[in-house]
C-alpha positions in Angstrom: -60.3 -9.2 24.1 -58.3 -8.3 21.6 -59.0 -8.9 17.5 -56.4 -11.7 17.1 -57.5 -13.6 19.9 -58.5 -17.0 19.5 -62.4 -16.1 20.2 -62.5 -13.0 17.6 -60.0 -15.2 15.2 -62.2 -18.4 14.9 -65.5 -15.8 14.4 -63.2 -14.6 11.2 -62.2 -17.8 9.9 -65.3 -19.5 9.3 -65.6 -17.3 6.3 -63.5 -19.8 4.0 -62.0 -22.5 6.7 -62.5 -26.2 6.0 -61.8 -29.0 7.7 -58.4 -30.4 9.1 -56.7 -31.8 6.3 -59.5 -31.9 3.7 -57.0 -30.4 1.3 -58.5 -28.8 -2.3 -57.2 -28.6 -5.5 -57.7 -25.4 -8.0 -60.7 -25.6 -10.0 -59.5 -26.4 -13.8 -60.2 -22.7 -14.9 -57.4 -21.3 -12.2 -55.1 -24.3 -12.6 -55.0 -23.7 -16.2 -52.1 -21.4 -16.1 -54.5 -18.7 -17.8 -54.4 -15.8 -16.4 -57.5 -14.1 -18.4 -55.3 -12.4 -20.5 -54.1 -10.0 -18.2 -50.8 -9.3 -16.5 -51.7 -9.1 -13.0 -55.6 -10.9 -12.9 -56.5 -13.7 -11.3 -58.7 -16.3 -13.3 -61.8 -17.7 -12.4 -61.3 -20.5 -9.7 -60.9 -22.1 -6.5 -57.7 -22.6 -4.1 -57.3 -23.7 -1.0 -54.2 -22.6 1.6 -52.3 -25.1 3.6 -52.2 -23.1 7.1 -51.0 -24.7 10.5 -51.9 -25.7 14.0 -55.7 -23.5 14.9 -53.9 -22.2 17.9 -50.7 -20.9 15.7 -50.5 -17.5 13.8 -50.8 -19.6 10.5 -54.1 -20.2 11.0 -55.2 -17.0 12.0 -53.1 -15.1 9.3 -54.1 -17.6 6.4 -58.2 -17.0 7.0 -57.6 -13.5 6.9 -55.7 -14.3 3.4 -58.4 -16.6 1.8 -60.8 -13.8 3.0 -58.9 -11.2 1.3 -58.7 -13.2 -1.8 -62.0 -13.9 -2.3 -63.1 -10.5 -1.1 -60.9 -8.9 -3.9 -60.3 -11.1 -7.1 -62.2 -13.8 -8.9 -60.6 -16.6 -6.9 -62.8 -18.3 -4.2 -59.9 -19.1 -1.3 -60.0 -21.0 1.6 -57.9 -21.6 4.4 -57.4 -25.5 5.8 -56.0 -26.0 9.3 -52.4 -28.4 8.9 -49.2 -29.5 11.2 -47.4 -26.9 9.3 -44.6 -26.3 6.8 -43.6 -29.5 6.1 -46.8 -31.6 5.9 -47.7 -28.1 3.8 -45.5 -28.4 1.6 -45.5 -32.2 0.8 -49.4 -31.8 -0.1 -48.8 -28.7 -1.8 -46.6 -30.5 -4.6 -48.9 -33.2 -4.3 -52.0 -31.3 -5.4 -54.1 -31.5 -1.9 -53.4 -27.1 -1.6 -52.7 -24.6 -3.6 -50.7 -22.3 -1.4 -49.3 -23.1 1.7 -47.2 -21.3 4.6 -43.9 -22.1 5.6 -41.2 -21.8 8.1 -38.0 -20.2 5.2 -35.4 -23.0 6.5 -38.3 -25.6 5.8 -38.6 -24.2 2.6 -34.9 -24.3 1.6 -34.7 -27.9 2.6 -37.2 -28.3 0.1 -36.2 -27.0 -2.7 -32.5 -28.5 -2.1 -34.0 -32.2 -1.4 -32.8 -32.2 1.9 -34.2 -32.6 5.9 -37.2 -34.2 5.7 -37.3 -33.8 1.5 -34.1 -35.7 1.8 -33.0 -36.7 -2.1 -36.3 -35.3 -3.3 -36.0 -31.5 -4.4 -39.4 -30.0 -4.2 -41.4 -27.7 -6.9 -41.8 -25.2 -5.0 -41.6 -21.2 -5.5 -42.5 -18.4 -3.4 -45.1 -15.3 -3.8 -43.6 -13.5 -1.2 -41.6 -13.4 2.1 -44.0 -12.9 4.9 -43.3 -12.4 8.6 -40.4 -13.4 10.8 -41.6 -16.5 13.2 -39.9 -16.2 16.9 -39.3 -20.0 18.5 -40.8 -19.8 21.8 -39.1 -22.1 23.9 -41.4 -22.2 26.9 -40.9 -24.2 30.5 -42.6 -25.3 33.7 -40.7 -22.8 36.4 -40.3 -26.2 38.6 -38.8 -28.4 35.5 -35.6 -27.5 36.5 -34.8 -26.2 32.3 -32.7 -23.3 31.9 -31.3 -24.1 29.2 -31.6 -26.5 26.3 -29.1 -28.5 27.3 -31.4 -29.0 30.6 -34.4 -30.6 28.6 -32.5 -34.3 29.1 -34.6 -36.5 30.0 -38.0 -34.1 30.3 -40.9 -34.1 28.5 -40.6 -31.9 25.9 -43.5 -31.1 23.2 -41.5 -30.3 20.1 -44.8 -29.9 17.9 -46.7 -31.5 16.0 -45.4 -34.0 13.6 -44.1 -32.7 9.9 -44.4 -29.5 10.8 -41.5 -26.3 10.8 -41.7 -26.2 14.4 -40.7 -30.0 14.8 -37.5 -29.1 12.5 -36.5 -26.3 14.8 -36.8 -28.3 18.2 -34.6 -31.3 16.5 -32.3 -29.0 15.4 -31.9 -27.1 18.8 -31.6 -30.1 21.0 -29.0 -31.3 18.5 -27.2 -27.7 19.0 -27.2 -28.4 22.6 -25.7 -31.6 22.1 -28.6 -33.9 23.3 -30.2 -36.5 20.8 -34.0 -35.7 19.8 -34.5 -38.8 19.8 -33.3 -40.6 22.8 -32.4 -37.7 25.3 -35.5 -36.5 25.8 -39.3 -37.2 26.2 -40.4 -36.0 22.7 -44.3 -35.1 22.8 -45.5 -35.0 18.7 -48.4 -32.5 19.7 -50.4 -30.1 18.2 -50.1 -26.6 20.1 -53.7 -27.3 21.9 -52.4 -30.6 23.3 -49.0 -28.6 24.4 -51.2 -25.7 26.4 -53.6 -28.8 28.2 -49.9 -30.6 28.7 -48.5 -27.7 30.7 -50.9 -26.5 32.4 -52.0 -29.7 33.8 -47.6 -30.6 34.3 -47.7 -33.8 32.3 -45.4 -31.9 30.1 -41.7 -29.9 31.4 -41.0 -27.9 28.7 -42.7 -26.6 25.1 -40.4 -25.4 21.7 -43.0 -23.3 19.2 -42.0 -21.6 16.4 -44.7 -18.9 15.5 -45.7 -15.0 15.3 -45.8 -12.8 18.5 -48.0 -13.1 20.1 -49.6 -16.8 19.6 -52.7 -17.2 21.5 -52.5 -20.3 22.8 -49.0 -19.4 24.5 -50.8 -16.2 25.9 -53.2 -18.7 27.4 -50.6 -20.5 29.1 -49.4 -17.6 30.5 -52.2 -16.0 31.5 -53.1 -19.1 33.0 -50.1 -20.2 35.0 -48.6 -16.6 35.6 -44.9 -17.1 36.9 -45.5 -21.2 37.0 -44.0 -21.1 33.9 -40.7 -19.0 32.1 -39.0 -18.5 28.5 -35.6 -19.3 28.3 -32.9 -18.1 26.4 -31.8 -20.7 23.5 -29.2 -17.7 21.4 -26.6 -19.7 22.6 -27.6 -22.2 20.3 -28.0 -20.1 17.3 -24.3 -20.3 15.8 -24.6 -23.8 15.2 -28.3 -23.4 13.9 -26.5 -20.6 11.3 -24.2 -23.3 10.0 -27.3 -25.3 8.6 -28.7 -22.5 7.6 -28.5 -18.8 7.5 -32.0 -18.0 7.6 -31.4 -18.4 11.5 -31.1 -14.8 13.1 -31.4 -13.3 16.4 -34.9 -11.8 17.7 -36.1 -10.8 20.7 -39.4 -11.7 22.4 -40.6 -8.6 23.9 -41.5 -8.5 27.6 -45.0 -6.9 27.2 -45.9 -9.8 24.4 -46.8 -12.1 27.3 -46.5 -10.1 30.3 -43.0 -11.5 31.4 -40.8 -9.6 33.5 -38.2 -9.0 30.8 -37.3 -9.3 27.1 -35.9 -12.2 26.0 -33.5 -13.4 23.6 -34.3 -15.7 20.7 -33.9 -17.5 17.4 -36.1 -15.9 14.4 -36.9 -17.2 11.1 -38.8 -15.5 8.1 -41.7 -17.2 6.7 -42.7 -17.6 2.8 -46.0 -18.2 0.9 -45.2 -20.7 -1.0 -46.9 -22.0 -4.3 -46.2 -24.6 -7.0 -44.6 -24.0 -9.9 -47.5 -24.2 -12.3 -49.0 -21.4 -10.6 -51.0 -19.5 -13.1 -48.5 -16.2 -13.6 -51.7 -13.8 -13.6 -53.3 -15.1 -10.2 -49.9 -15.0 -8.7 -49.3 -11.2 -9.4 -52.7 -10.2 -7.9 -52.9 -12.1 -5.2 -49.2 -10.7 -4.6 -50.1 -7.5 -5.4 -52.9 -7.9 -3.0 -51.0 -8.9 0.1 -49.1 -5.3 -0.2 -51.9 -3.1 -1.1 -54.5 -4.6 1.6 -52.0 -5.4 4.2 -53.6 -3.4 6.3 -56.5 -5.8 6.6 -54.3 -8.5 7.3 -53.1 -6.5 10.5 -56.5 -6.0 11.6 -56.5 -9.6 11.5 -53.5 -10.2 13.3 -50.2 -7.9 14.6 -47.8 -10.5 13.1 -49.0 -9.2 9.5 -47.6 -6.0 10.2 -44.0 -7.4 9.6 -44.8 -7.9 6.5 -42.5 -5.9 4.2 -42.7 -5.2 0.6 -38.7 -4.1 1.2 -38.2 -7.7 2.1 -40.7 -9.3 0.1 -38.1 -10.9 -2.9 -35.5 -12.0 -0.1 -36.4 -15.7 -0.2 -33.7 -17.3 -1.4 -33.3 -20.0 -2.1 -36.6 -20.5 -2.8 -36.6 -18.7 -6.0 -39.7 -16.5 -6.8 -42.8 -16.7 -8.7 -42.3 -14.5 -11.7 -45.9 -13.9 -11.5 -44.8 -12.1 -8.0 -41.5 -10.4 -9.4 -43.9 -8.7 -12.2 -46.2 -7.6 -8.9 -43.3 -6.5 -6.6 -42.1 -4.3 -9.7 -38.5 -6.7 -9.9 
């Protein structure tokens, strides 16, 4: 079994994981805004990191974070499991985290007041693009779904609630021209739920936004062999370009889950994402940390390897944390 596997990636979380939705809020010293007097130093303090779903990449990629932080500065991190970018980001500008992960298209409703933020522009700013998330639109072989436009009237799990994943299957059904909300059998569940769901066929079809490869999908897999099949939803990326340009194409590579080919798919970049008030000092290191222990994060999971310092500014328009442009050398 491999080091990002669920077994290995629980053993490595413990360091520095709390509970579901137990939140934290910096210690006064690293709240402060002072950053010891130095450029690029992290202050004495705690934060906590809004991840996602224990059986997504988040999760996995966000313990291996808080571990690296504490390892390496004089912040204390941990990492709390979450539905993901939106429920993130709401308790992230209310105080409950202090860095959070989120989908980029998330993001950019956020800071524009729109989607879910709808009217309510967000104080948000980034420390750094992160990895590209691939949605992984996953069906029952007997469902009858080959295409989104198939998924009327199924039972479709389309994540969990207020997370980025959520956003992404609304958005696709709506490409296809079906209704979210009436034209299919929407299941709000977490990704553990989703794997129970279709292996035991009380669900057709899954949409999952999240780093190759996600364990829990490998499970599924594994588990129901050619019972199950990715489709192809690029046909639906045009119109997903015209809400936002984040959208690209990606591919899911056959050897990720053993499929019999490569397939087609809809990728979005993720973004670390503080707020505002950050303290400029700890955002530089822990920046600056992200790009010169990256290699540790890989160890933890093959998703981190997409990190890019090339790529690490491009967040529009979530603007970045000057803290970060003074640690990416901008």
């Amino acid at each position: 079994m491999r080091s990002w596997t669920l077994k290995v990636a629980v053993g490595v979380l413990s360091v520095g994981m709390v509970a579901a939705g137990c939140g934290g809020k910096q210690t006064p010293d690293a709240a402060s805004g002072n950053s010891g007097g130095a450029a690029c130093e992290a202050a004495d303090g705690r934060i906590t990191i809004a991840t996602g779903n224990s059986g997504g990449v988040y999760y996995v990629v966000g313990g291996g974070l808080a571990k690296l932080i504490s390892d390496n500065t004089k912040i204390k991190a941990t990492a709390a499991e979450t539905g993901a970018s939106v429920q993130n980001i709401q308790q992230l500008v209310a105080g409950d985290y202090d860095m959070a992960f989120s989908l980029a298209d998330t993001a950019a409703d956020a800071v524009a007041g729109k989607g879910a933020f709808d009217g309510k522009p967000q104080q948000v700013q980034a420390l750094t693009r992160l990895y590209p998330n691939y949605t992984q639109v996953l069906v029952r072989a007997d469902s009858g779904i080959n295409s989104v436009a198939d998924m009327r009237g199924k039972r479709i799990s389309t994540g969990s609630p207020k997370s980025g994943t959520e956003v992404i299957a609304q958005r696709l059904l709506t490409a296809a021209g079906l209704n979210p909300e009436t034209d299919v059998q929407a299941q709000r569940l977490d990704l553990a739920k989703t794997a129970d769901g279709m292996k035991d066929g009380s669900i057709d079809g899954l949409v999952w936004s999240g780093g190759l490869p996600t364990a829990q999908i490998t499970d599924i897999t594994t588990s129901l062999k050619d019972q199950v099949k990715f489709i192809d939803i690029t046909p639906q990326l045009d119109a997903l370009k015209k809400i936002n340009e984040v959208y690209d194409r990606g591919v899911i590579p056959a050897a990720t889950y053993g499929q019999p080919a490569d397939v087609p798919t809809v990728a979005v970049p993720n973004v670390l994402l503080v707020r505002s008030d950050f303290p400029e000092g700890d955002a530089c290191a822990v920046t600056k940390l992200i790009y010169e222990k990256k290699s540790e994060l890989e160890a933890v999971h093959p998703a981190a390897k997409d990190i890019a310092k090339d790529k690490a500014g491009m967040t529009d328009p979530v603007p970045l944390h000057p803290g970060s442009l003074d640690a990416l050398g901008g």
